[in-house]
N, C-alpha and C positions, 0 to 999 in steps of 0.2 A: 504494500500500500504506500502509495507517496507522501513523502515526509509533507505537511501541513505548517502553515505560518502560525502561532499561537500554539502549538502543540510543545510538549517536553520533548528536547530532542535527544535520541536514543543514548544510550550511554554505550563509551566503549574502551578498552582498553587496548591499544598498539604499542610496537615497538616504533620509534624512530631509529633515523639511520644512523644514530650511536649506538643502537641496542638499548635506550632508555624505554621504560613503560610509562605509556604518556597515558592517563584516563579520564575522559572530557570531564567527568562530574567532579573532579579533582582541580578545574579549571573556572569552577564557582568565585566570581567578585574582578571577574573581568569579560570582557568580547571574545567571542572568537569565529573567525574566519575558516570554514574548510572548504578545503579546492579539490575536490578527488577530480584528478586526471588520468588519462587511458595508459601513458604508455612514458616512462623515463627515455631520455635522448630521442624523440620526434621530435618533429619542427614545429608545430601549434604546440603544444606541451611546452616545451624550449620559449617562444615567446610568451606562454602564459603565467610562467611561473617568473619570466626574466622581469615582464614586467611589474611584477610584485615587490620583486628584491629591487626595482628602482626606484620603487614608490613607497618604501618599507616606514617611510619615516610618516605619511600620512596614517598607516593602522598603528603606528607607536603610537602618534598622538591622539589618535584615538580609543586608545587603553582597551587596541585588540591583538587579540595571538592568532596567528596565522599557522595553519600548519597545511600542506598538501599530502594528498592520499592517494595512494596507487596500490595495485595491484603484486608491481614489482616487489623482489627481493629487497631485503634492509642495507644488502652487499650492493646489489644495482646502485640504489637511491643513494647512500651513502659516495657511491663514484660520482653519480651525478650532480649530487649538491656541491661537490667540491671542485667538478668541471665548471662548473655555473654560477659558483661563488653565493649559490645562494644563502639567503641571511634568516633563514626560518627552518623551522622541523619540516622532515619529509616521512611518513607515519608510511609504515607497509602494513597493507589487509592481503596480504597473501595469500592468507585463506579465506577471503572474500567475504566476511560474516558481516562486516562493517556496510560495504556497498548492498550487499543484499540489504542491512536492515533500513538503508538508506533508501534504497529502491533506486540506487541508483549505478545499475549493473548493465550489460548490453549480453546477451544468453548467444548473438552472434555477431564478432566485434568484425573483421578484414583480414585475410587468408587464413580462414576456417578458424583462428581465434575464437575460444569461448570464456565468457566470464571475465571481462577487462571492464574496469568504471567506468562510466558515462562523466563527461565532463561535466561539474558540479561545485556547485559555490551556495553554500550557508551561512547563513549569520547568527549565530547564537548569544544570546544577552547573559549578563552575568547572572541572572536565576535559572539557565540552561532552557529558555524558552524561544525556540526557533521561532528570528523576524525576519529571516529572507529566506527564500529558497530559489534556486534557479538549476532544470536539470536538462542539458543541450542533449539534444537525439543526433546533433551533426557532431562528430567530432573535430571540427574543422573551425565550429564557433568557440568564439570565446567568453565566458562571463562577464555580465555587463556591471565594470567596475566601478563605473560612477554612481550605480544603483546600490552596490555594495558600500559603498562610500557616504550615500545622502541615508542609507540604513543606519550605518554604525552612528553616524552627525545626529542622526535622528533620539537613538536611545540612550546619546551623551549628551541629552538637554536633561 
């Protein structure tokens, strides 16, 4: 079932690509940002995530943790943030439990691929109450960041 704006958003517990255990409900008394994307080192992915780590200082100041989510190994992600210099957590659902509870999975992604995430951006308030959702069926699009942006402005009034 699709995640819902106003609904509690699911709780989950991931490795980041330090092998740290990051667990959303653990992230109570600030914003947070998730990006599940399809796939580490493509080219949309590559600029969705780049321009995060360029704009990193706008979800600082808006007292949000960003973390991106993929599919990939914590060993991938871990190469990847460090090719790309990125400036935030990369959370591996390797076993896809996350994306499914998220509903936001693709069951047939591009050359017979199964089970890779839908690109995806939420916004979660510090009472763990989801106030955006956006889940692209093109993997090609990217989340609409200025919506993400006037969300998080919105719940720091």
């Amino acid at each position: 079932m699709a995640i819902q704006i106003g609904q509690q958003a699911p709780d989950f517990t991931l490795r980041d690509n330090e092998k740290n255990k990051v667990t959303l409900s653990e992230q109570r008394g600030k914003n947070v940002v998730l990006l599940f994307f399809p796939l580490a080192f493509t080219s949309t992915c590559t600029k969705e995530l780049c321009s995060v780590r360029d704009n990193y200082g706008i979800y600082n100041s808006l007292n949000a943790q960003v973390y991106g989510i993929s599919v990939d190994s914590l060993y991938s992600l871990n190469k990847y943030k460090i090719e790309q210099n990125l400036n935030f957590p990369l959370l591996s659902d390797f076993n896809k439990e996350v994306s499914t509870a998220y509903d936001t999975i693709y069951e047939h992604f591009s050359n017979g691929m199964r089970g890779v995430s839908k690109r995806s951006a939420f916004v979660i308030d510090k009472e763990g109450t989801v106030r955006y959702a956006e889940v692209l069926e093109n993997a090609s699009d990217i989340p609409n960041f200025d919506a993400i942006q006037a969300c998080l402005k919105e719940i720091n009034l």
